[in-house]
C-alpha positions as CSV (number, residue, x, y, z in Angstrom):
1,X,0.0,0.0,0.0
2,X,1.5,3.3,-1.1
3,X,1.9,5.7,1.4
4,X,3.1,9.8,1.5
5,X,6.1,9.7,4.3
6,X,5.9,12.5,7.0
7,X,8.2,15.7,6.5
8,X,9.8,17.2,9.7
9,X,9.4,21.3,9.0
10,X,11.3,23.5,12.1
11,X,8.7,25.3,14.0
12,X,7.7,28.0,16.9
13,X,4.1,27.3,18.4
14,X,3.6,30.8,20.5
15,X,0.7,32.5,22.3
16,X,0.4,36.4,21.4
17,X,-1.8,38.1,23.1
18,X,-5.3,36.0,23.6
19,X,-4.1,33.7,20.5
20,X,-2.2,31.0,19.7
21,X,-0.5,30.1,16.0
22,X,2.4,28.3,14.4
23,X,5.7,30.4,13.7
24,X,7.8,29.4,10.4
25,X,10.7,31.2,9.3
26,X,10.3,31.4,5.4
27,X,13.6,29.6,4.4
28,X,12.6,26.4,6.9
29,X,9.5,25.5,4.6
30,X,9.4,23.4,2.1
31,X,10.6,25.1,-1.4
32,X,6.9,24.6,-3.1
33,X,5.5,26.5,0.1
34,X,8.3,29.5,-0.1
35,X,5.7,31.2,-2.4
36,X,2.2,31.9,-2.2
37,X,-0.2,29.5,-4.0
38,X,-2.0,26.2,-3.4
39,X,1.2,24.3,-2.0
40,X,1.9,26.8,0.7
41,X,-1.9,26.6,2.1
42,X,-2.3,22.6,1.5
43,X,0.8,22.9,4.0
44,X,-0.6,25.1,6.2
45,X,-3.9,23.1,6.3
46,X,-2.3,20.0,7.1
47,X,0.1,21.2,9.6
48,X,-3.2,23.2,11.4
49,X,-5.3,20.3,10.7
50,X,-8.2,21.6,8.5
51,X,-10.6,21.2,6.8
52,X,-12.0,18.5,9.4
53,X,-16.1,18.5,9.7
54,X,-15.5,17.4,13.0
55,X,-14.6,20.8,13.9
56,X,-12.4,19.8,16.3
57,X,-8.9,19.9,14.8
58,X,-7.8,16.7,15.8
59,X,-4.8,15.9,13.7
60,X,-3.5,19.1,14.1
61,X,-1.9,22.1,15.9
62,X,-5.5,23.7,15.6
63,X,-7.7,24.0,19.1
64,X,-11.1,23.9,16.8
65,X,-11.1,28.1,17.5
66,X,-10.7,31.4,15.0
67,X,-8.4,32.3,18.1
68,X,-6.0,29.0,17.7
69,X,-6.4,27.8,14.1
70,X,-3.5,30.6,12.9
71,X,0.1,30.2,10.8
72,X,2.5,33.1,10.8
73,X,5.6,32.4,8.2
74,X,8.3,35.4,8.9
75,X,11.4,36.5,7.4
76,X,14.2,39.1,7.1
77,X,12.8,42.3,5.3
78,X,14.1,44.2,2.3
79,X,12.6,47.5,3.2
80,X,14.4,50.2,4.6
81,X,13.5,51.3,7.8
82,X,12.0,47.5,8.5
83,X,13.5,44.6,10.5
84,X,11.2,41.3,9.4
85,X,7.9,40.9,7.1
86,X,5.1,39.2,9.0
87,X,2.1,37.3,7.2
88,X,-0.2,35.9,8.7
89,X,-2.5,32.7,7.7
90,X,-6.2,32.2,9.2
91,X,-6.8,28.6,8.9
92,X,-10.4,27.8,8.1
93,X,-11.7,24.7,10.6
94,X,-14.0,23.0,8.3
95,X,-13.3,24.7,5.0
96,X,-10.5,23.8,2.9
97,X,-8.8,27.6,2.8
98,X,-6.8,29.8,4.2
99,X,-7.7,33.4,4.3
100,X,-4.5,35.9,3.5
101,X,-6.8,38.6,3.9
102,X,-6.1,40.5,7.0
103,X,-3.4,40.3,10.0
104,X,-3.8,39.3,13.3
105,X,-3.1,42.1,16.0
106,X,-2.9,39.1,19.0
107,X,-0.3,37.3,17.0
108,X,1.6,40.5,16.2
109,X,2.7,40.5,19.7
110,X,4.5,37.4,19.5
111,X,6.4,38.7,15.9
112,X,9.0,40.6,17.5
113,X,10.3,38.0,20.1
114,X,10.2,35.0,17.8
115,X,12.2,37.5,14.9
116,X,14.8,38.5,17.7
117,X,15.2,34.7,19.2
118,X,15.2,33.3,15.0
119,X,18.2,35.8,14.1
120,X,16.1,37.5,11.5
121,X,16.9,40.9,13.8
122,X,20.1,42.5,13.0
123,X,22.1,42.2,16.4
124,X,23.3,45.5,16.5
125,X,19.8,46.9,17.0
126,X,18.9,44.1,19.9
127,X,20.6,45.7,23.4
128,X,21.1,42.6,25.5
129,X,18.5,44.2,28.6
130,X,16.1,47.0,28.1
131,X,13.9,46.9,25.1
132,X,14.0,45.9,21.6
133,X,12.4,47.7,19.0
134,X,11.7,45.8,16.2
135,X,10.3,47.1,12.9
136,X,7.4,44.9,11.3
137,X,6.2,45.2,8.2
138,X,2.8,43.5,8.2
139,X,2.6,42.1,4.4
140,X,-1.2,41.0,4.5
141,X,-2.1,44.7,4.5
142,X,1.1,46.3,3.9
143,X,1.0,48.4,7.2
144,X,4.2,49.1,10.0
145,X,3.6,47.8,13.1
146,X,6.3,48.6,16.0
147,X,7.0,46.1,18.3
148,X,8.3,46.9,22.0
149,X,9.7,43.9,23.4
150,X,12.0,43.4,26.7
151,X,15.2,42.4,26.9
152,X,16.8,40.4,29.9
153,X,20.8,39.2,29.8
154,X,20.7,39.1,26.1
155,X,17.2,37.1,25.6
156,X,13.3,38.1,25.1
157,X,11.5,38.2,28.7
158,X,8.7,36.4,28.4
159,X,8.0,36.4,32.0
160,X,6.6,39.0,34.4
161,X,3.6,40.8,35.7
162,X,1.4,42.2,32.8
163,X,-1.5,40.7,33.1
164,X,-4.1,40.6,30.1
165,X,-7.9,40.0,30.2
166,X,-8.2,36.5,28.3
167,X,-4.8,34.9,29.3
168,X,-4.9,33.2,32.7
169,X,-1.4,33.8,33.6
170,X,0.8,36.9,33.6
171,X,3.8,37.8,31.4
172,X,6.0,40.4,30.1
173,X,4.5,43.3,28.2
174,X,5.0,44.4,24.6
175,X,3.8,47.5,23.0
176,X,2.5,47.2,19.6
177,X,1.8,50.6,17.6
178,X,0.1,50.5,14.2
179,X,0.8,52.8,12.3
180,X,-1.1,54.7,9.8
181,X,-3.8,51.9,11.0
182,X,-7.0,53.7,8.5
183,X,-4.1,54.0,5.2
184,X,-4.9,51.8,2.2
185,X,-2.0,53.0,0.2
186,X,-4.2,53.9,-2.5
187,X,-5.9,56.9,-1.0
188,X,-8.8,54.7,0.4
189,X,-11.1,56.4,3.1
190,X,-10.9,55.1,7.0
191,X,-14.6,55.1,6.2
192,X,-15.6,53.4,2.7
193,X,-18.4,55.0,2.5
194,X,-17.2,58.3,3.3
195,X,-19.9,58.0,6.2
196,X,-19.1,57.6,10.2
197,X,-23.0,55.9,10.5
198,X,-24.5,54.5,7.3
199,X,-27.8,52.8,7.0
200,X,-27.2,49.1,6.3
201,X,-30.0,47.5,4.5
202,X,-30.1,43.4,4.6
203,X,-32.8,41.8,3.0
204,X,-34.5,39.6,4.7
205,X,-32.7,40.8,8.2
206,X,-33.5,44.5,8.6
207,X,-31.8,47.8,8.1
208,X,-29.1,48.9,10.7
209,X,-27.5,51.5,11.9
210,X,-23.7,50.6,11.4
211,X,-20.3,52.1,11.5
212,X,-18.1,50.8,9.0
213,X,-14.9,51.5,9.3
214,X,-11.3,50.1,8.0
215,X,-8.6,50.2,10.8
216,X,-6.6,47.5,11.6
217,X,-9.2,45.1,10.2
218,X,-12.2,46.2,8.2
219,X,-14.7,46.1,11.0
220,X,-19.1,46.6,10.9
221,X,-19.9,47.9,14.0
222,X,-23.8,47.8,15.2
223,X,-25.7,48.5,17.6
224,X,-26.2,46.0,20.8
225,X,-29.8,46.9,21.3
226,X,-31.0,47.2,17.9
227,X,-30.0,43.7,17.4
228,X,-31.6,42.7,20.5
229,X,-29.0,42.4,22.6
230,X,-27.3,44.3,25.7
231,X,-23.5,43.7,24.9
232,X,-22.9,42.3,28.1
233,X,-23.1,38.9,26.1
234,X,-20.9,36.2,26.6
235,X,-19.6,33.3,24.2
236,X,-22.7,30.6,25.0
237,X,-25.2,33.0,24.6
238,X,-24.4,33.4,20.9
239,X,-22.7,30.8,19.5
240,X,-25.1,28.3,21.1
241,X,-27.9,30.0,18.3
242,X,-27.7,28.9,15.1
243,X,-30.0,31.7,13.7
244,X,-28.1,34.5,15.4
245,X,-25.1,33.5,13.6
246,X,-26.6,33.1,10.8
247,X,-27.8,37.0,11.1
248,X,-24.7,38.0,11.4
249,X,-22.8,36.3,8.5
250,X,-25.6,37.3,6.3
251,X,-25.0,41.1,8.0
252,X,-21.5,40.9,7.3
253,X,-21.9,39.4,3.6
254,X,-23.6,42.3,3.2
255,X,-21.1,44.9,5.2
256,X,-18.3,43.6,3.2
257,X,-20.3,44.0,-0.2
258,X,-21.0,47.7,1.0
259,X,-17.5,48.7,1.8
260,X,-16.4,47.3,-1.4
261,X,-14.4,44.4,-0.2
262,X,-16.1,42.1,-2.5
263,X,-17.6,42.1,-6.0
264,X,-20.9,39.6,-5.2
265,X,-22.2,38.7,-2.0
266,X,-21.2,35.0,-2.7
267,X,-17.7,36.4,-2.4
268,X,-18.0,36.7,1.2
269,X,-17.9,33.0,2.0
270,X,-14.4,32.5,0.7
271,X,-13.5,35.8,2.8
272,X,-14.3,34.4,6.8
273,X,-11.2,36.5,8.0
274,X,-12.7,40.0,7.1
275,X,-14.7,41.9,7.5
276,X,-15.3,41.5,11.4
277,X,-18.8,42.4,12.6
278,X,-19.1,43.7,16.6
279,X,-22.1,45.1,18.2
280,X,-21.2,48.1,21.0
281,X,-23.0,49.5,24.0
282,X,-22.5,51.4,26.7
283,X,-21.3,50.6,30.0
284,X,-23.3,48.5,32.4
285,X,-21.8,46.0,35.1
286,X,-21.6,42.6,33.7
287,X,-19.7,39.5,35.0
288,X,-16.7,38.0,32.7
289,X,-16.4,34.7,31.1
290,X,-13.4,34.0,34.1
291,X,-16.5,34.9,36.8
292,X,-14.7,38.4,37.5
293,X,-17.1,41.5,38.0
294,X,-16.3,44.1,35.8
295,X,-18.2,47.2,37.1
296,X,-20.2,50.1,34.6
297,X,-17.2,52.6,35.9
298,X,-14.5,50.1,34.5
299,X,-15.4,50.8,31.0
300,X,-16.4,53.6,28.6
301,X,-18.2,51.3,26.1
302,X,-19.0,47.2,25.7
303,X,-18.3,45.3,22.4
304,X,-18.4,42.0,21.7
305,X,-17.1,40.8,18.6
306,X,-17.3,37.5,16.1
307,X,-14.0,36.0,14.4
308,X,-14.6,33.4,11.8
309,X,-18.4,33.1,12.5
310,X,-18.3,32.8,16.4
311,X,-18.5,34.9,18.6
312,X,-14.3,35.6,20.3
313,X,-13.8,34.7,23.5
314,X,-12.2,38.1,24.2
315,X,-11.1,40.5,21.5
316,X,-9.1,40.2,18.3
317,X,-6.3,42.6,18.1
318,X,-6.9,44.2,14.9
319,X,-10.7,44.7,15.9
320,X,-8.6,46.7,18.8
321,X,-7.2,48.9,16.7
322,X,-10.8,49.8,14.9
323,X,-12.1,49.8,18.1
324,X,-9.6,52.7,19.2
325,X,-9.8,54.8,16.3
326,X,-14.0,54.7,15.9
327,X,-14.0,55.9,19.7
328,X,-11.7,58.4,18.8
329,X,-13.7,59.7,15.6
330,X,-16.8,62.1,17.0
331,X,-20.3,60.3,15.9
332,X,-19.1,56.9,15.0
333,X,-21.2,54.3,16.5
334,X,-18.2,53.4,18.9
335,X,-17.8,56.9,19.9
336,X,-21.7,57.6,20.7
337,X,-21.9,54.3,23.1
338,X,-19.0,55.3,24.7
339,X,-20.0,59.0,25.5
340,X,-19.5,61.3,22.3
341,X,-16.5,63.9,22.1
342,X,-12.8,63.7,21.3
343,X,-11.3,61.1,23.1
344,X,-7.5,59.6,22.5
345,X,-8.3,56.7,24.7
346,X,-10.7,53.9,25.5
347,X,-11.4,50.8,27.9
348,X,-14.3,48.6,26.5
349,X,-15.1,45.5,28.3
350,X,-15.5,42.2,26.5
351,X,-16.4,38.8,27.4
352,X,-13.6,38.3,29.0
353,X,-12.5,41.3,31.0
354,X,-11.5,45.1,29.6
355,X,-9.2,46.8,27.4
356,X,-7.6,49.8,27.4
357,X,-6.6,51.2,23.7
358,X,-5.4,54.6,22.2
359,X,-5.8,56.2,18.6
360,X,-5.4,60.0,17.6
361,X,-7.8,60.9,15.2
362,X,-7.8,64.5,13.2
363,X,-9.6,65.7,10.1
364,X,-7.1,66.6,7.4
365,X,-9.1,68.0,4.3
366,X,-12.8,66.8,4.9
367,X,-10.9,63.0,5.8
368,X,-10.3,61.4,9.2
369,X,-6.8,60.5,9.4
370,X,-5.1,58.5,12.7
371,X,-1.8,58.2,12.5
372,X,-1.1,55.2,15.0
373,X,-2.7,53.4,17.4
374,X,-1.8,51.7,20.5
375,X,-1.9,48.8,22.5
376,X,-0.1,46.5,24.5
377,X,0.0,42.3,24.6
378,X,1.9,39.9,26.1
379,X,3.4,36.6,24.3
380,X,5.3,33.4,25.2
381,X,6.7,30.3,23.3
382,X,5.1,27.5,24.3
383,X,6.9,24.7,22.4
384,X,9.5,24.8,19.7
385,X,11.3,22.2,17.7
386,X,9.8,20.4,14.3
387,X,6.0,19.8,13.1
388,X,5.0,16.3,11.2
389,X,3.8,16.6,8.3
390,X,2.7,14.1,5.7
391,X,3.8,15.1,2.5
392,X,1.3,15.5,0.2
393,X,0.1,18.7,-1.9
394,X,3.3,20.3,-1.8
C-alpha cells in the first residue's frame, strides 16, 4: 500500500496576546510552500489540521477556534527602515482555505520575540536588557507595526507581571503601535463609504444602523440593542444560536459588499477573515467569562465581537485597533456608546474582562486620518522544535 512519508518542518508554536498560531521562518518551509499559491496553504492546512467536519482539529496544531487555528511564516525584510515581514495565515476549521486577507493584531505581539530569538533581527539593534524595537512590516495589508519587546541578559523576557484579560497567567508586556492603522496606500477612506454611520439595509434581516470602518481590520460595528442584545453577552449565549449567527454572516456578507471588499455577496464566504462584525453598548456591570465582575465605571463602552463566525472569547487585536480609532472619531457608532466627544483613549469591556486602547484621530481636508494606534500584549513560546507533516500537496 502506497503511502506519502511525513516531513519534519522547524517550528515556533507561541501565544500572542489571547491567541495561539504556528511560527515558520520562510527559508525552513518546504521550497513549493516559499511562495504563495495552493502548495503553501495545503501545507498550512495539514500542519493546522483543516478542513476536518468534525470541527475539532484533531490531527493538528489547531484548538477547533478562529483564536487558535493561525500560521504566521516570517522572514528578514528588504525594506528600509524595517527589520522582518510578517504574514499571517487564518486557517479555516471546516473549509479547505486559508484566508491571507487581514493580520492578526494578538499574534503581532509574538512577531518581534520569535524574529529577535530566530536571528532575522540585525544584532546590532537588539541591546542585550532593556527593550527591543523591532520594525514589522505586516505584508497581509502592507501596514508598519512597531513592536516593543524586553530584553533580559541578552534574551526576550517572556515572563513577568502584565497581566491581560483573556490569558490566565501573567507575562511580560510588549507594545504594539500600528501605524497609519486607517491608510490603504491607494488613498482609500478610514470610512468606505465616506460615512461615520450608514444605514445598512439586509434583505431579509433588517436595516441597521452601522459604522463601517477600516482600521486595523475592516470592522461593521452595530448597535447592541438594535439587534436585541445588551453587549454584556458572553460566548454561549451566541454561538449556542444557530439563527443568530446566521444573522450576522448574512449582515457581514452584506457589510463587506458595502465597503467594497467584494464584487458579489457569494464572495464573502471565501473571505471568513474580514470583514469583522461587533455590536457596542455602553457601560453597564456585567460578570466575565473567568467569573470576575467588571463594574459600569471600569469601562467607557461594551463590544463584543465575532472572528470566523463565532462569537471571540475576548477581542481580536486588529478589531482593537478599529475599536480605538471609531471611539476616537466624533459620531461613529463606537464613539456615541462610549460617551461622544474627542477622546485619545478607550477601555471597552469584553467577554472576558476590559481593554484599554489609544488612537489620535484628526480631520485633514474633509478626511479622518489616525496616524497610529496603541496597545499592549503579552506573548510566550510554548513549544519549539519540528511539526509532522505528511507530504502531500506540496
Amino acid at each position: 500500500m502506497a503511502h506519502a512519508p511525513q516531513i519534519r518542518i522547524p517550528a515556533t508554536y507561541m501565544r500572542g496576546g489571547t491567541s495561539k498560531g504556528v511560527f515558520f521562518k520562510l527559508d525552513d518551509l518546504p521550497e513549493s510552500a516559499r511562495v504563495p499559491g495552493p502548495a503553501r496553504d495545503a501545507l498550512l492546512l495539514r500542519v493546522i489540521g483543516s478542513p476536518d467536519p468534525y470541527g475539532k482539529q484533531i490531527d493538528g496544531m489547531g484548538a477547533a477556534t478562529s483564536s487558535t487555528s493561525k500560521t504566521v511564516i516570517l522572514s528578514r525584510s528588504a525594506r528600509p527602515d524595517h527589520d522582518v515581514d510578517y504574514l499571517f495565515g487564518q486557517v479555516s476549521i471546516d473549509q479547505p482555505f486559508v484566508d491571507w486577507s487581514g493580520n492578526c493584531g494578538n499574534l503581532s505581539a509574538a512577531v518581534g520575540p520569535f524574529a529577535i530569538a530566530n536571528g532575522l533581527v540585525d544584532a546590532s539593534r537588539v541591546p542585550a536588557d532593556g527593550v527591543a524595537v523591532v520594525r514589522i512590516w505586516q505584508a497581509n495589508i502592507g501596514k508598519t507595526i512597531i513592536a516593543h519587546v524586553p530584553m533580559t541578559n541578552g534574551a526576550v523576557q517572556e515572563t513577568g507581571d502584565f497581566e491581560l484579560d483573556g490569558v490566565t497567567f501573567p507575562a511580560a508586556e510588549v507594545r504594539l503601535e500600528f501605524m497609519d492603522p486607517a491608510e490603504d496606500g491607494d488613498g482609500g477612506s478610514m470610512f468606505p463609504t465616506g460615512n461615520v454611520v450608514d444605514e445598512l439595509e439586509v434583505p431579509g434581516v433588517g436595516t441597521f444602523k452601522a459604522t463601517m470602518i477600516n482600521s486595523g481590520i475592516p470592522t461593521i460595528f452595530l448597535d447592541a440593542e438594535a439587534l436585541g442584545y445588551k453587549g454584556t453577552e458572553l460566548q454561549d449565549d451566541i454561538n449556542g444560536d444557530a439563527a443568530a449567527l446566521a444573522r450576522f454572516e448574512t449582515i457581514r456578507a452584506h457589510g463587506a459588499l458595502r465597503m467594497g471588499l467584494i464584487g458579489k455577496l457569494e464572495e464573502a464566504a471565501a473571505r471568513q477573515h474580514t470583514p469583522k462584525v461587533a455590536f457596542v453598548a455602553p457601560p453597564r456591570e456585567y460578570v466575565a467569562s473567568s467569573g470576575k465582575r467588571i463594574a459600569r465605571s471600569d469601562v467607557d463602552v461594551l463590544v463584543r465581537a465575532l472572528s470566523m463566525g463565532k462569537l471571540h472569547h475576548a477581542m481580536m487585536g486588529t478589531a482593537s485597533v478599529a475599536i480605538a480609532t471609531a471611539a476616537a472619531v466624533p459620531g461613529t457608532l463606537v464613539n456615541l456608546a462610549a460617551g461622544g466627544g474627542e477622546r485619545d483613549t478607550v477601555c471597552f469591556g469584553h467577554p472576558s474582562g476590559t481593554l484599554r486602547v489609544g488612537a489620535k484621530a484628526e480631520q485633514v481636508n474633509g478626511e479622518w486620518k489616525v496616524t497610529k494606534a496603541i496597545m499592549s500584549r503579552s506573548a510566550r513560546v510554548l513549544m519549539d522544535g519540528r511539526v509532522h507533516v505528511p507530504r502531500a500537496g506540496f
